[in-house]
N, C-alpha and C positions, 0 to 999 in steps of 0.2 A: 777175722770172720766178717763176711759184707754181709752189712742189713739189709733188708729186703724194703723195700720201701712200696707200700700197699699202693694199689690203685682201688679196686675193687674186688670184694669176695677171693678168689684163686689168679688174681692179676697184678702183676707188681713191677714197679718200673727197675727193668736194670742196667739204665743206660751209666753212658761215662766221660764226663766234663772234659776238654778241653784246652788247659792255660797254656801249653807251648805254642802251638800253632798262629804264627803272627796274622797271615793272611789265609783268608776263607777264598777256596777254587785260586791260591796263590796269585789275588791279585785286591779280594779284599778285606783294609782293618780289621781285628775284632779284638781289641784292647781288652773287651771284657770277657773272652773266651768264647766256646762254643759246645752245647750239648749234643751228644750224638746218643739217643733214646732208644732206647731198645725194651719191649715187651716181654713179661714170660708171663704164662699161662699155663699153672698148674692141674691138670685136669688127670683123667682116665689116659690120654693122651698126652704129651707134654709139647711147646710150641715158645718160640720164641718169634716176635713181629722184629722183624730185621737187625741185622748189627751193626758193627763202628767201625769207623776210620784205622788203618796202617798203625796209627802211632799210639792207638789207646787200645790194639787187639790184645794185649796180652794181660792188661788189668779187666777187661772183659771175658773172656774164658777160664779166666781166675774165679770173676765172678760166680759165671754162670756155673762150674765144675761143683762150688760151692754149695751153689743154691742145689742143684739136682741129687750131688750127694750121693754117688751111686746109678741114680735113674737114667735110662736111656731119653735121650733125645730122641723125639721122632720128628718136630716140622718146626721149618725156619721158613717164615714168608717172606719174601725178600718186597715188598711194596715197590722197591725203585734201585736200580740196579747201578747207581751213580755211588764211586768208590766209596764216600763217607756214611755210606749205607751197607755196601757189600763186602767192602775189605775184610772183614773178621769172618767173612764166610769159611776162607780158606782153613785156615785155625779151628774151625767149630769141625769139619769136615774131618782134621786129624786124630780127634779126638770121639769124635762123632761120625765114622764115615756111611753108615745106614741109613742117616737123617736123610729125610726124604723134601725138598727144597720145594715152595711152593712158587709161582710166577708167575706170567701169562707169556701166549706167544712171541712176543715181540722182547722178554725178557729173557730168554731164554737165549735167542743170538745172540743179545750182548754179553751175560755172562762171559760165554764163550768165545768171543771177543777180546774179554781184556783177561781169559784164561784156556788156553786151547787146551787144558788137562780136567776142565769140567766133567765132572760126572754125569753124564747127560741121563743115564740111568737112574739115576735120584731125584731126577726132576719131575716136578707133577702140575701141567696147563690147567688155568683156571679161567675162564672165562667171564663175564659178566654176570652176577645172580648165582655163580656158581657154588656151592657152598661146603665144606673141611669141617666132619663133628667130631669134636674132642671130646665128648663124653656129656658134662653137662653144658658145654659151651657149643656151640654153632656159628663158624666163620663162614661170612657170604663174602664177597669180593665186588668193587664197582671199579672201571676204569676212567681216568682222569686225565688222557693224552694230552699231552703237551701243556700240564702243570706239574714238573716243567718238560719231561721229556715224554719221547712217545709212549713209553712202557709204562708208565707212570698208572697205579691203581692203588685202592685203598680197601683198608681192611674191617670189616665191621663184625663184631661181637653180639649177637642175637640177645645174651643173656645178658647182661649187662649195659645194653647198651653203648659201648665202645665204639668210636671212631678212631683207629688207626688210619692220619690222614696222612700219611708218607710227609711230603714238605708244604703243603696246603697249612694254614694257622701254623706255620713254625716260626722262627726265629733265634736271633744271636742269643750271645749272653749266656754264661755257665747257668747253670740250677744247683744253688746251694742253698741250706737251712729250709726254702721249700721246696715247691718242685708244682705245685695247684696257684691258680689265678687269684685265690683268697688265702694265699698264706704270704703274698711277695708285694714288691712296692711294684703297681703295675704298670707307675708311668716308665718306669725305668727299662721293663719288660715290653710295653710297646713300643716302644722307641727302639729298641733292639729289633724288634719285629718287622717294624717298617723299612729297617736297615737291609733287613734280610730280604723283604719283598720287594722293593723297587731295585734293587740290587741285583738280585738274581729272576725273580718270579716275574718281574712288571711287564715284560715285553707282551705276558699272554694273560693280557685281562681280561679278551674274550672268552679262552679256554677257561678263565676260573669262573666266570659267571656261568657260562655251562655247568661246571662241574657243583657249584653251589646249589642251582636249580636240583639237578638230579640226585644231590644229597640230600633235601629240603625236607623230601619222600620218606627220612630215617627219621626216628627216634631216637633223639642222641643224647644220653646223659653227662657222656665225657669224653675231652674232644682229645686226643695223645699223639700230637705229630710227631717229629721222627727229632726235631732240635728246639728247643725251649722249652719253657712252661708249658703246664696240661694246663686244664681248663674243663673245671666243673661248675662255679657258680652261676655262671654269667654266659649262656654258649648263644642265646641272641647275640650280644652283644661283639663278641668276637665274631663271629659270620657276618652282622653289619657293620663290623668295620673292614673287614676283608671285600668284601664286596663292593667299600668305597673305595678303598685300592684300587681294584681292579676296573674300575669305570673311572679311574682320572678324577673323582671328586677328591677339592679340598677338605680339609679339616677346620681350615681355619684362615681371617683373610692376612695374615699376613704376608709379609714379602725377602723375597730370597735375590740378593745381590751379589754375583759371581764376578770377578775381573781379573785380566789379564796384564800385568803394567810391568814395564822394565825399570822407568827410572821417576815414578811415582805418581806421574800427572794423571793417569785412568784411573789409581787409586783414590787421588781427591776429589775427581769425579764421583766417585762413586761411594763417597763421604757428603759432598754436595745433596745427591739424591737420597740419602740415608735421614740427613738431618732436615732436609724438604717432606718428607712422608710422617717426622715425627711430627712435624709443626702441622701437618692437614690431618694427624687425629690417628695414625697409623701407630701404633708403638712395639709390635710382633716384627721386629728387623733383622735378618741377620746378614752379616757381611763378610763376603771371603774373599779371599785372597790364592787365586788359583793355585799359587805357587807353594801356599803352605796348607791348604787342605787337600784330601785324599777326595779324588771324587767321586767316590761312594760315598760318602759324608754328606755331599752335596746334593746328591742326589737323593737321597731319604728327605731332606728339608725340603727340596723341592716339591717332592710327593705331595706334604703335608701344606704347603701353602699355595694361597691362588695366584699370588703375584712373581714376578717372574723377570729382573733386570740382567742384562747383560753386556759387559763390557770390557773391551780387548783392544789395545793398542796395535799399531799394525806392525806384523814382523816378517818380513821378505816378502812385500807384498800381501800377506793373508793375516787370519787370525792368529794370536801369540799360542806358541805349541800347548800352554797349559791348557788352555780353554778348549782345545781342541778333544778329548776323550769325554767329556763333557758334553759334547753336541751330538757326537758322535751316538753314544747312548741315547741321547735323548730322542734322536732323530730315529734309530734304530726300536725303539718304542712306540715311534710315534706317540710324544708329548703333547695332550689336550687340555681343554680348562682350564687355560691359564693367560689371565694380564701379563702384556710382553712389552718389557722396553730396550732400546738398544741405545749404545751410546761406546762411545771411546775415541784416540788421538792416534796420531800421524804427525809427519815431520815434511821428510821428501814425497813421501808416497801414501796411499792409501792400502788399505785389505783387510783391516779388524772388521770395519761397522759395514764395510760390502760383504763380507764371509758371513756375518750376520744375521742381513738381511737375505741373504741368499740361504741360507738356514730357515730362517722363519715363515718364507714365503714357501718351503716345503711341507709344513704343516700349519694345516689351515685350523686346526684347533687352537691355535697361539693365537689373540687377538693383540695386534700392536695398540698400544692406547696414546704413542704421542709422534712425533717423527723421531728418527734418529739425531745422535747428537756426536759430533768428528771435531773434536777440536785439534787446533795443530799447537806441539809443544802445552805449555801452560795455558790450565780454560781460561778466557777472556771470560769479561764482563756479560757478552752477548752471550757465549757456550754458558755461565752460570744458571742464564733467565732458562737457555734452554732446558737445560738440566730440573732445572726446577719443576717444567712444565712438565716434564716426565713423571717427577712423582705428585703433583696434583693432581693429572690425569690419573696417574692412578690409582690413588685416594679416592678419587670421584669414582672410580669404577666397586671400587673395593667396599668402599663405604654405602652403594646402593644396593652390594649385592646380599643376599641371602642366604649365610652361610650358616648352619648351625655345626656346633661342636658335637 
């Protein structure tokens, strides 16, 4: 028998953890799993806020069969129509085929989309402000396009307060033992989170400071996105941090050094400017190795720090392939507020520290803080000082700036 696990009054979370799934959208890590959150809402009317993934539909319908006990299902709001939300709809359907499916227009094509046997008859458009009364509860609806996709809307709870925020305030990381911002270790939970938003959410910073703005309007007692931890204690506090996500602010001024090296010399560069930034007062470092971090990894520390060293040996002419999905994303983002330095080696040829700079000179939010640094084969004496200079300057930038935690 599955317990029900309260949210508030007639609301209880029955979502369903994760641990097989190696990669999230099959391309990134999630070592520590991933929730996929699903709502019920016991009322006069009964309501589930969206379901799970392929691989967890059948311990979910389990669930829910459980919990209902006989009762009819009437409404499934689908928030966002991206499989690890919609997959158990099928399922729920077989069992439930009356249930009448809530969405909005632009959701409704997709459905049917990635199923041409959709019940288009079950389906009920909802619009902006538009409101679903379950009895003593009252669903309004707001849309959130392109956080992250266009159909993208969220669900809100009249009575209670409820924010059903689709993938806005979500994150990795299973939810076990708790499931609330004040029952779990939170740094552990936000580090998951930021995983999850510059990962997938970061390209539309704009669209989320929109969408924060026109939620600001709610009374929100608790925040229930669609994958990690809810959040009741502290829901400032989650909203401004989400909001410095989305506007490219640091956290913190440390610095994030990524490099590209075949046969080790860019790596001891890049050891060079590591132990240069500890001795001018930096000690927030972290140092990768393109070839052995996943670059989603990389890209969540990036998020979190202001400084920002890059460096890649040159391989057929261009930057070493690691580095390259790396740029890619970041460019694809448009990466801002951030101390930039570049640096890396050659032998016969050049193309790491030009691909580089040809990168950086595309977004003008990087500020370079030193010249680049090309050594050929093993850094010389001279490529050391340089290197140096790279993290002085950017100590000097780091250390003037204004950054609060």
């Amino acid at each position: 028998m599955y317990k029900l696990v309260k949210i508030a009054n007639d609301i209880s979370w029955i979502g369903v953890n994760d641990f097989e799934k190696e990669r999230f959208e099959n391309y990134i890590p999630i070592p520590n799993g991933v929730s996929y959150n699903s709502y019920y809402i016991d009322d006069e009317k009964t309501c589930i806020i969206d379901t799970v993934d392929a691989n967890t539909t059948s311990t979910f319908v389990q669930k829910l069969k459980e919990i209902l006990n006989g009762r009819q299902l009437d409404y499934v709001v689908i928030n966002h129509v991206e499989p690890d939300h919609s997959n158990g709809l099928h399922e729920v359907l077989k069992y439930y085929p009356a249930v009448k499916i809530i969405g909005n227009n632009k959701s409704l094509g997709m459905l049917k989309a990635f199923d041409s046997n959709f019940p288009v008859e079950n389906f009920i458009a909802v619009k902006e402000g538009d409101e679903i009364d379950l009895g003593k509860h009252k669903l309004t609806f707001a849309m959130i396009p392109m956080v992250h996709w266009p159909e993208s809307m969220v669900t809100y709870d009249k009575e209670d307060k409820i924010l059903f925020s689709n993938d806005a305030f979500g994150g990795f990381g299973g939810v076990y033992g708790g499931i609330f911002d004040d029952e779990v270790d939170l740094s552990f939970y936000k580090s998951e989170m930021r995983k999850y938003y510059s990962n997938i959410i970061g390209k539309f910073g704009a669209q989320v400071v929109n969408a924060i703005k026109k939620l600001s309007k709610l009374e929100i007692k608790y925040i229930c996105p669609a994958h990690g931890i809810l959040w009741r204690k502290d829901i400032g506090k989650i909203i401004s941090i989400y909001e410095r996500w989305a506007k490219f602010e640091p956290e913190t001024k440390g610095v994030v050094i990524i490099y590209g090296s075949m046969y080790g010399n860019t790596a001891k560069m890049a050891e060079i400017i590591g132990l240069q930034l500890r001795e001018c007062g930096i000690t927030d470092i972290r140092i990768y190795d393109s070839s052995k971090t996943d670059p989603a990894d990389v890209i969540s520390r990036i998020w979190k720090y202001k400084g920002l060293i890059i460096g890649s040996c040159a391989h057929n002419f261009a930057v070493y392939p690691k580095i390259v999905p790396i740029l890619h994303k970041l460019e694809n983002y448009g990466i801002k507020n951030k101390y930039f330095g570049i640096f890396g080696n050659m032998m016969w040829s050049g193309g790491g520290v030009k691909d580089l700079k040809e990168f950086a000179a595309k977004l003008p939010g990087l500020e370079l803080v030193a010249e680049p640094v090309e050594a050929q084969g093993a850094p010389k004496e001279a490529d050391i000082e340089k290197l140096k200079q790279i993290a002085i300057k950017m100590a000097e930038k780091l250390n003037a700036d204004k950054i609060s935690d």
